[in-house]
N, C-alpha and C positions, 0 to 999 in steps of 0.2 A: 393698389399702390404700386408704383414705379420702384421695383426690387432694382437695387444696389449693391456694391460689395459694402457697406456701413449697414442697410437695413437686414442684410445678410447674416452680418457678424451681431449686430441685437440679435435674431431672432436663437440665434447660437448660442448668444449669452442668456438672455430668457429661459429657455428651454433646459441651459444649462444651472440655474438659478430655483427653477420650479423641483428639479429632484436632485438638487443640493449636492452636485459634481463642482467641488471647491478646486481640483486640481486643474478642471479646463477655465473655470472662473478664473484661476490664476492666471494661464500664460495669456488671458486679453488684455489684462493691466499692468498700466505703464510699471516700472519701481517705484515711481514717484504717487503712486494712485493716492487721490486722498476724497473721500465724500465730506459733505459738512451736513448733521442734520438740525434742523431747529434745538436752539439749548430749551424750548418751554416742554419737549415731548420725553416722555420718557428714556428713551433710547439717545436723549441729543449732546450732541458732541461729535466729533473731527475723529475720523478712522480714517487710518494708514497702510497701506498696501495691502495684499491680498492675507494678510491674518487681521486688519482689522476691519475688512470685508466679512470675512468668518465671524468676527466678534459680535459687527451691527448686525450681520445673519441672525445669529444666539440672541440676543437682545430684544429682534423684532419679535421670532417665535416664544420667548420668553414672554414676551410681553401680552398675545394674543394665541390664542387659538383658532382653529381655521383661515388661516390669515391668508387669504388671496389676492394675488394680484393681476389684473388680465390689461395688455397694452391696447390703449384705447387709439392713442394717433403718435404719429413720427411723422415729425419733421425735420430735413436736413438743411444744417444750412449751408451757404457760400462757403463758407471755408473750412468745410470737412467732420460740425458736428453736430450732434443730434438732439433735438426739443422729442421727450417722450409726454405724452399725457397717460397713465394708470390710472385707473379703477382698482381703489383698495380696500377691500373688508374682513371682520373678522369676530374674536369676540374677547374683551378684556379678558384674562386669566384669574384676575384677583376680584374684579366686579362683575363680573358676567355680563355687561351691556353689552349691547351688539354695534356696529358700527360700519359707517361705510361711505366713501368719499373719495378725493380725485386727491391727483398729486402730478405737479410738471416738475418732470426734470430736467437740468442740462446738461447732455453729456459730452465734453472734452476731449478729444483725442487729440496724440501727440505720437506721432511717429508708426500712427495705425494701429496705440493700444488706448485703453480706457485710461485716461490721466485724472477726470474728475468728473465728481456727478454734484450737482448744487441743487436738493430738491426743494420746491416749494408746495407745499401744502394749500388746499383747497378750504381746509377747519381745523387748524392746529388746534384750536380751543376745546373742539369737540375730542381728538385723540387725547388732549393732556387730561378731562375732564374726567375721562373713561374709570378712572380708579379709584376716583371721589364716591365710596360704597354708602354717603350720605348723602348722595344726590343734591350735595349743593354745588355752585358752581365754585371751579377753582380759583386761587384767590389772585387779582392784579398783579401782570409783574412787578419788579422791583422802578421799571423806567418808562416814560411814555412814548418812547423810541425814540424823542430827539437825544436820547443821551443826558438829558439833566432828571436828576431824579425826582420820582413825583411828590406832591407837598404832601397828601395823605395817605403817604407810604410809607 
């Protein structure tokens, strides 16, 4: 890989992420830092600066046990920000399944700190399913994404 001051400052933040050093995680995000994670996943909803980085942090390990993540590809683009692909697995806490799949994210920068990360998931369905300790599948959302709501829901 073509090391960068961006592919730099990941590897700073990663490293910094994996043994849960929140204070240097702080000073790479913007004030304004905001992630969005899927509203179908356990943990989903809109965290706000570097305490609600800490929060989705709690949330994620809340959620899983062994939960690892290892940076599969980085891409930078034209105008200064970064497409990550992970490798993520782990093990529900509350159903024990195991689990294991990808996630791109996009990450944002604005004045050479983290401003936002937009992640897309690879199997939301499989993470949201993870706690269904009846092994049936979980139930259709409430919409069929175009926004009007579904007739047999």
């Amino acid at each position: 890989m073509n090391e960068t001051v961006l592919t730099r400052k990941f590897a700073r933040f990663a490293a910094a992420l994996k043994v849960g050093d929140f204070e240097s995680i702080a000073e790479w995000l913007d004030p304004e830092f905001v992630v969005h994670e899927a509203a179908g996943l356990p943990y989903g909803g809109t965290y706000r600066g570097a305490e609600g980085w800490r929060e989705l942090s709690r949330a994620v390990v809340t959620q899983y046990s062994d939960f690892r993540f290892e940076p599969l590809e980085l891409i930078e683009s034209v105008d200064g920000n970064l497409v990550v692909r992970f490798a993520i697995s782990g093990r529900s806490c509350r159903s024990g399944k195991e689990f294991s799949t990808t996630v791109l994210e996009f990450w944002r920068f604005r004045n050479g700190l983290l401003a936002e990360i937009l992640p897309h998931y690879w199997d939301t369905h499989l993470l949201a399913e993870l706690d269904d300790d009846q092994g049936r599948p979980a139930p259709p959302p409430p919409h069929d994404g175009s926004g009007a709501p579904r007739e047999d829901g």
